[in-house]
C-alpha positions as CSV (number, residue, x, y, z in Angstrom):
1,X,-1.8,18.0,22.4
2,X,-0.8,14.6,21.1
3,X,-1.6,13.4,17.5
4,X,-0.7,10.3,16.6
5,X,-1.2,8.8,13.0
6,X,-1.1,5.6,11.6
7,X,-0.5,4.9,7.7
8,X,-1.9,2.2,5.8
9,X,1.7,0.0,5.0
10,X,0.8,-0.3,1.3
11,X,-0.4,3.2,0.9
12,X,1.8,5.3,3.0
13,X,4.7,5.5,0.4
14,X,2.4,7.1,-2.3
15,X,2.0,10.5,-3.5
16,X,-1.6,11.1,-2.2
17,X,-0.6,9.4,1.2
18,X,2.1,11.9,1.3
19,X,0.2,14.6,0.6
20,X,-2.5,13.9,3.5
21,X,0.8,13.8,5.7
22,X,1.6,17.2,4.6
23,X,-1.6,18.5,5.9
24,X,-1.9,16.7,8.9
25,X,2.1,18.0,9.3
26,X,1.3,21.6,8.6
27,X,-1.8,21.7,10.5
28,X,-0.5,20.1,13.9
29,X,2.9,22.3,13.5
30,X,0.6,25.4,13.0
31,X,-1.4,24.8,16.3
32,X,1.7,23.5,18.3
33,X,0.4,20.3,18.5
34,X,3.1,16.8,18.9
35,X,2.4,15.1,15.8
36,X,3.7,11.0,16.3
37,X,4.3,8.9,13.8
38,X,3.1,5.3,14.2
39,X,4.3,2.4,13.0
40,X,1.7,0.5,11.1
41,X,4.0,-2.6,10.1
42,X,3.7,-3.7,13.8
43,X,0.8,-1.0,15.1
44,X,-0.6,-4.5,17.0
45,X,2.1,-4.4,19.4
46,X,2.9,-1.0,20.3
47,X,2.3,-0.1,23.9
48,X,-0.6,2.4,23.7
49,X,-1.4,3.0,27.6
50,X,2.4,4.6,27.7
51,X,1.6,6.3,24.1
52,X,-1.1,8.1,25.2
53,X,-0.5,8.8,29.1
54,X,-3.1,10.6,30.1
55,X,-4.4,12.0,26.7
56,X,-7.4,11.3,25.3
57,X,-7.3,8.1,23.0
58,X,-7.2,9.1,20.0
59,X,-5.5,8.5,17.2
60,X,-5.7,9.3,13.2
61,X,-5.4,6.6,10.5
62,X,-5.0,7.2,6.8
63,X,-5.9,4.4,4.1
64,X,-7.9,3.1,1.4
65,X,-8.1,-1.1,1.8
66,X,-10.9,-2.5,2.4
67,X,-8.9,-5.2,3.9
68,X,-6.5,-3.0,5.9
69,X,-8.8,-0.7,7.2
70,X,-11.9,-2.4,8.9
71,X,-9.5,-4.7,10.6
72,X,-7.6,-1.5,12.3
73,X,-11.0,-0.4,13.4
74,X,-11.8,-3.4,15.1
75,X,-7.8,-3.3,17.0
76,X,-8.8,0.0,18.1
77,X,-12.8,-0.6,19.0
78,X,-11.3,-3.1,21.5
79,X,-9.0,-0.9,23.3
80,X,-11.4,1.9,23.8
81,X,-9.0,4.0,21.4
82,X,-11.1,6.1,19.1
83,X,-9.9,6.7,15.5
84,X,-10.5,9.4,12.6
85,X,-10.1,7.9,9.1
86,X,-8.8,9.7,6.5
87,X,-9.9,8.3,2.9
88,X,-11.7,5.3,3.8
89,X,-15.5,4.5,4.2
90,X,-16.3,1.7,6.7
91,X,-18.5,-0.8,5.4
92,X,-19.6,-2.0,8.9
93,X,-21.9,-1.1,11.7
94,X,-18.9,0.1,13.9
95,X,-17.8,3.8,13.0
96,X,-15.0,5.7,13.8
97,X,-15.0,8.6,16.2
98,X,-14.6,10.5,13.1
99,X,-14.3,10.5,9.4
100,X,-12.9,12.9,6.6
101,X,-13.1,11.7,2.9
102,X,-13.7,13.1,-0.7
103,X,-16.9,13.6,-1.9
104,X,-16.8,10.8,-4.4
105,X,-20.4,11.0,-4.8
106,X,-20.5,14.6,-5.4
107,X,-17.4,14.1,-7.8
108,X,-19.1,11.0,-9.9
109,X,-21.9,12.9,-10.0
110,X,-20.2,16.0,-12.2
111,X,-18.4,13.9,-14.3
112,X,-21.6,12.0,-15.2
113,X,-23.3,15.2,-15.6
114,X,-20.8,17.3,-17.2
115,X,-20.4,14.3,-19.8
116,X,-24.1,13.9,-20.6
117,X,-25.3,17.2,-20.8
118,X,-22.5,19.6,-21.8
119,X,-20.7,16.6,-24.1
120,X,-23.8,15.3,-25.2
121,X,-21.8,11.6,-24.5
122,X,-24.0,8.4,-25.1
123,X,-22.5,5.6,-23.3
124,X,-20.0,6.3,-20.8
125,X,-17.5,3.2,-19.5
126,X,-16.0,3.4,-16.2
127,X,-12.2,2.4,-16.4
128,X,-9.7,0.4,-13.9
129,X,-11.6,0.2,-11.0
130,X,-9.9,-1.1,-7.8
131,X,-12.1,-3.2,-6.0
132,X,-10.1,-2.8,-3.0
133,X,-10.1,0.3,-2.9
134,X,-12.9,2.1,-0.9
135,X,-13.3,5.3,-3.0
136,X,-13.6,3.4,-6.3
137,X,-16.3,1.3,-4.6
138,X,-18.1,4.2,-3.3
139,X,-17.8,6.0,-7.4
140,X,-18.7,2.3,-8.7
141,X,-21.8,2.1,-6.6
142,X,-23.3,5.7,-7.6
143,X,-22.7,4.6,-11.7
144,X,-24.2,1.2,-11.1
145,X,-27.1,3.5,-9.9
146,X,-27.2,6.2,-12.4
147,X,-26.8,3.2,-15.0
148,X,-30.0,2.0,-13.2
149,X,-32.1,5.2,-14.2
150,X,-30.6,5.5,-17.7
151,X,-31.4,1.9,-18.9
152,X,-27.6,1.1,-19.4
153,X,-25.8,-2.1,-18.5
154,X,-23.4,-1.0,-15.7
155,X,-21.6,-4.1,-15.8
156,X,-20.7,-3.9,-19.2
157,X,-20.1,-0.7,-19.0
158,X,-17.4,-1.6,-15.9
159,X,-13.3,-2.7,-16.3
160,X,-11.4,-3.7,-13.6
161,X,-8.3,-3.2,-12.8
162,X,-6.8,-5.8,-11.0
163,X,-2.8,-4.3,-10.4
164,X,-2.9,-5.3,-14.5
165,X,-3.2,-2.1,-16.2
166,X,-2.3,-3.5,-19.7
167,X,-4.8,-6.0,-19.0
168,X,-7.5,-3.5,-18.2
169,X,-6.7,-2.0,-21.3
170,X,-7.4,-5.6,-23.5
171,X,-10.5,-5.8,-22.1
172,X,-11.6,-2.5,-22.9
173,X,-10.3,-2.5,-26.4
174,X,-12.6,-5.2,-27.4
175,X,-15.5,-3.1,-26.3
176,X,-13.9,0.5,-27.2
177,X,-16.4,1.1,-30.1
178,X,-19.2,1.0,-27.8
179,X,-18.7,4.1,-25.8
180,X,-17.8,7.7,-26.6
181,X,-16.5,8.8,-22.9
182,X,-14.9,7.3,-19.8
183,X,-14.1,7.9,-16.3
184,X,-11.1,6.6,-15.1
185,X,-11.1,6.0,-11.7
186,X,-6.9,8.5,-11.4
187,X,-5.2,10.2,-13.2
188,X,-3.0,7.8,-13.4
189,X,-5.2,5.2,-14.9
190,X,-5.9,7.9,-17.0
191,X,-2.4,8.2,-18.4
192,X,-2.1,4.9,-19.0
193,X,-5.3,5.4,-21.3
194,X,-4.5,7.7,-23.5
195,X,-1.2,6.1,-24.3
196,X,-2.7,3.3,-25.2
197,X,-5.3,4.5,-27.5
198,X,-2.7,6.9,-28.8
199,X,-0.7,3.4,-30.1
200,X,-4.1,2.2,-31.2
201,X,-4.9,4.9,-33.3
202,X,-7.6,6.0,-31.3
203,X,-7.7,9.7,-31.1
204,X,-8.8,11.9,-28.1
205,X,-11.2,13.7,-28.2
206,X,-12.1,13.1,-31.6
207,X,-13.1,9.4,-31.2
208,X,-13.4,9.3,-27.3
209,X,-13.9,11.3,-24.2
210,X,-11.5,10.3,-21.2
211,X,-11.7,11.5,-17.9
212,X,-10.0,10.9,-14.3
213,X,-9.6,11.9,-10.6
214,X,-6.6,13.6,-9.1
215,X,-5.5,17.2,-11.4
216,X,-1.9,15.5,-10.9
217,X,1.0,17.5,-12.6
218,X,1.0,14.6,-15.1
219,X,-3.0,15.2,-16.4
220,X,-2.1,18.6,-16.7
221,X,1.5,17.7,-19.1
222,X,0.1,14.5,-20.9
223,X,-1.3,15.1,-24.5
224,X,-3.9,15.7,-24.2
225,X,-4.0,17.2,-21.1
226,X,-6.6,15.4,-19.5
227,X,-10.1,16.7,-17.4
228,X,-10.6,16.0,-14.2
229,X,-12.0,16.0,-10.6
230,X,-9.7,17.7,-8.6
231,X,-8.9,15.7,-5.0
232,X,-7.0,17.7,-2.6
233,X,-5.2,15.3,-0.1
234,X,-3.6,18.6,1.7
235,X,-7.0,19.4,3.0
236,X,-8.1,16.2,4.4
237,X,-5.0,16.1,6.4
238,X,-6.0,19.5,7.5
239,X,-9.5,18.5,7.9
240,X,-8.5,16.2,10.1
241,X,-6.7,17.9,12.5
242,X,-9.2,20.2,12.8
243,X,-11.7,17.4,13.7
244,X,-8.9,16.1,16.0
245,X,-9.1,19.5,17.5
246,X,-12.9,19.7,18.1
247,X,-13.6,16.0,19.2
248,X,-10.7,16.3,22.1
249,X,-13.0,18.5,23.2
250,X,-16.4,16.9,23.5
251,X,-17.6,13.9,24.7
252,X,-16.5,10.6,23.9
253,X,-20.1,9.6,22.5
254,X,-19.6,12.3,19.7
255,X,-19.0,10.8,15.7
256,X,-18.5,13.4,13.4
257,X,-17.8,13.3,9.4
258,X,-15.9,15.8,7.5
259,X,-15.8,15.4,3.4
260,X,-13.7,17.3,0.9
261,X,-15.6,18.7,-2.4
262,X,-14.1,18.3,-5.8
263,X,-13.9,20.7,-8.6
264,X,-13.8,20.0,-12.4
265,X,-11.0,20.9,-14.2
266,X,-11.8,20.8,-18.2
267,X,-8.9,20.3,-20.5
268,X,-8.2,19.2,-24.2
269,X,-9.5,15.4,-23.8
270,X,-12.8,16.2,-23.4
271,X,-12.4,18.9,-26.5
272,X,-12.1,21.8,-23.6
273,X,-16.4,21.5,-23.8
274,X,-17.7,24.3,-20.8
275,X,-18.8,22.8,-17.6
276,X,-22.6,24.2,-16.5
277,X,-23.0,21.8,-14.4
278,X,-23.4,21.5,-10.2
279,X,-20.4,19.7,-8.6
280,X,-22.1,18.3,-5.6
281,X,-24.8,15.5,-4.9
282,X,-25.6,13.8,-2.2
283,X,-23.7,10.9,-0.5
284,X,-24.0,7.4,-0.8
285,X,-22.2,4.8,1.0
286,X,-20.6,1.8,-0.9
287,X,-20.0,-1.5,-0.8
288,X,-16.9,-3.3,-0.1
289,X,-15.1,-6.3,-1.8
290,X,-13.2,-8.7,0.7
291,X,-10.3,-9.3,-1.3
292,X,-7.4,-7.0,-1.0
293,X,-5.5,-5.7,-4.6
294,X,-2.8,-3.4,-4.7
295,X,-3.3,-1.5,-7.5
296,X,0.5,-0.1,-7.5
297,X,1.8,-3.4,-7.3
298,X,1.0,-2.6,-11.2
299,X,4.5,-1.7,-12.9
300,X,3.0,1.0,-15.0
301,X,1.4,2.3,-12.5
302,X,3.8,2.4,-10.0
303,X,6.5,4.0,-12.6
304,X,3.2,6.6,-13.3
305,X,3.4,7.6,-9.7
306,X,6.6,8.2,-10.1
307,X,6.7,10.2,-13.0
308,X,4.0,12.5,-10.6
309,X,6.3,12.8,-7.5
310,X,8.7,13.9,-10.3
311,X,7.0,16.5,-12.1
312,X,5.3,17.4,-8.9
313,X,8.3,19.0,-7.4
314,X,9.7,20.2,-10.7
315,X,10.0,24.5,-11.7
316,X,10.3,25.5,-15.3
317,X,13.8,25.2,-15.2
318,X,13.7,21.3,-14.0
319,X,11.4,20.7,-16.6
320,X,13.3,22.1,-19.9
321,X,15.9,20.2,-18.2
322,X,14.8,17.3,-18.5
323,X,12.9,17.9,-21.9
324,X,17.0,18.6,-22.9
325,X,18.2,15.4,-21.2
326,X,15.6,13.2,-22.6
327,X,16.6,14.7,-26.5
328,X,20.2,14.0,-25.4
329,X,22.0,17.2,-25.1
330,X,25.3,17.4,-23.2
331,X,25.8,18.8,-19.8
332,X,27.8,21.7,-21.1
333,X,25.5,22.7,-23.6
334,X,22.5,22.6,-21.2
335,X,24.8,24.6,-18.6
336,X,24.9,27.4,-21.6
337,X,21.5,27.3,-22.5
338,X,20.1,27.0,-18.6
339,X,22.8,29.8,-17.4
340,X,23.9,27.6,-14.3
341,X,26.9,26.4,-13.5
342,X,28.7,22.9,-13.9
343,X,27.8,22.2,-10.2
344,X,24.2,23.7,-10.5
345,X,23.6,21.4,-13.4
346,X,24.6,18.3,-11.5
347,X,23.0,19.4,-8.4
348,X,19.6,19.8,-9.8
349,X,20.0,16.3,-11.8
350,X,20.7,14.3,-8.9
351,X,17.6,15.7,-7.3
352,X,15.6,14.9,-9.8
353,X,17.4,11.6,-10.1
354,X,16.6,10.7,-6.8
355,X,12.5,12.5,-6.7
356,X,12.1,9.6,-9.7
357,X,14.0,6.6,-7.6
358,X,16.6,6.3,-10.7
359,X,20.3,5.6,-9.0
360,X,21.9,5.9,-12.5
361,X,22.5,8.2,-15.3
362,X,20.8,5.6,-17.8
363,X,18.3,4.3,-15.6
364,X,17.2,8.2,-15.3
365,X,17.0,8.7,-19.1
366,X,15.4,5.3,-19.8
367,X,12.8,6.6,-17.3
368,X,12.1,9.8,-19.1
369,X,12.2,8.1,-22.1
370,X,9.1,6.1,-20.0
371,X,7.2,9.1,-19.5
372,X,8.1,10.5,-23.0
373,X,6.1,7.6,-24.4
374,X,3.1,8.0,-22.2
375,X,2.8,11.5,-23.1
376,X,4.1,13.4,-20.2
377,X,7.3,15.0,-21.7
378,X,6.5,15.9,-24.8
């Protein structure tokens, strides 16, 4: 059976992107299926009647625009090629064949819970919202709603991010005083959070409550390690295959949706506080803003990502490796203290060198140095 998948252009080289390509990899190899790899920069012009032959048309598209994504729909609706999206929520009347996405909702939903009745939090801000991103939307709708029923000003309660994470930040700094908990809508947002309340004085948990989405290798090394909703990427690759799988076999008429639960993970910048609550809720859709923001286009938040792919693919060894380059120590003195050899060393370095995008020795260690302020390498 042929699967072929298209990738959002501004999303495809990101961590989470890579991950949904993992599972939809693993899953098509598993099942023998011929997994083809689109190209999105020019997916307008490719010649789909000799792509498809006589398989069924259908095809798998991964993104989060609200800009990107509808349009793709609409290229497809036209041709009588049927899609599955992965991560994305159509605002429009015109659905996919098929969907598989996180349950936002049902994610939200804890958070909101787990901070007001097992933190006994007050006034909760939601930080760094994307409003081009369809799963921020879709969180951003359910607080405006729950804001609704608690009497609390969801706009004031709301900070954008618009690719400006440092701006974001200023904003919310003005206001800081006025909340004892936020959400952030990643972990990388996150991050960035703490380190700036850190330099501000402003300790976690003690003064404020921060939470995220993702359980990326970086919310579990930053201090504090930071609580969150876990969104496993893998699976909806997987899901998605598996939705492939079933919909090549029924009629072209059928839709079908698939959605991914989250767990809670609690850690030290919520003050480890027991989660009793129930992790799912029904789903709402979201709307959608028109104007298309890349939130990486941030340089903090593109040298977080980073810093993720880095310590994503890292074993104990990598990491007191680079704990020892970041403090400076020579090569043969980490060789001694590691037990590898000269060429060992230098072979794991240039790995890691090249996980983090760093071409140079002092590039590297000016990006640990990076991640040493934000709290990752400690």
């Amino acid at each position: 059976m042929l699967i072929p998948v298209l990738t959002e252009p501004n999303y495809r080289s990101y961590l989470w992107a890579k991950q949904a390509m993992e599972g939809i990899t693993q899953e098509s190899g598993r099942r023998k299926y011929r997994f083809v790899p689109l190209d999105a920069d020019h997916f307008e012009s490719i010649d789909y009647d000799a792509l498809f032959g006589k398989e069924r048309r259908m095809l798998i598209v991964v993104g989060t625009s609200v800009a990107w994504m509808p349009r793709t729909l609409r290229f497809f609706n036209a041709r009588d090629i049927e899609s599955i999206f992965i991560s994305f929520d159509p605002a429009e009347t015109s659905l996919p064949t098929g969907m598989v996405r996180m349950d936002y909702v049902g994610a939200i939903h804890h958070l909101l819970s787990y901070l007001t009745e097992d933190c006994g939090r007050k006034r909760i801000a939601i930080y760094a919202y994307n409003p081009s991103s369809s799963a921020d939307n879709i969180k951003l709708r359910y607080f405006r709603k729950w804001c609704e029923e608690k009497g609390w000003s969801a706009e004031e309660s709301t900070f954008y991010n618009l690719a400006d994470l440092k701006g974001c930040y200023h904003q919310f700094r003005q206001k800081v005083s006025q909340f004892d908990a936020v959400i952030c809508a990643n972990d990388i947002a996150g991050v960035s959070l703490l380190s700036f309340l850190r330099s501000d004085g402003i300790r976690v948990p003690d003064d404020l409550y921060v939470t995220a989405f993702g359980n990326s290798q970086m919310a579990e090394h930053v201090q504090p390690s930071l609580t969150t909703a876990t969104l496993d990427h893998r699976e909806l690759g997987r899901q998605a295959v598996l939705l492939f799988s079933y919909l090549s076999r029924t009629p072209a008429t059928s839709s079908l949706s698939s959605r991914v639960r989250s767990q809670l993970i609690v850690r030290e910048s919520t003050a480890m506080t027991p989660d009793t609550t129930m992790n799912y809720f029904p789903h709402n859709d979201a709307d959608a803003f028109e104007n298309s923001i890349n939130f990486y286009s941030d340089p903090e938040a593109e040298r977080l990502l980073r810093a993720e792919t880095l310590l994503n693919a890292c074993d104990p060894t990598d990491l007191l490796l680079l704990r020892r380059m970041k403090k400076g120590s020579s090569m043969d003195a980490l060789g001694r203290e590691l037990y590898l050899t000269t060429s060992a060393l230098h072979y794991r370095k240039k790995r890691l060198m090249n996980l983090a995008n760093c071409v140079h020795t002092s590039e590297f260690l000016e990006f640990l140095d990076f991640c040493s302020q934000k709290g990752i390498l400690e």
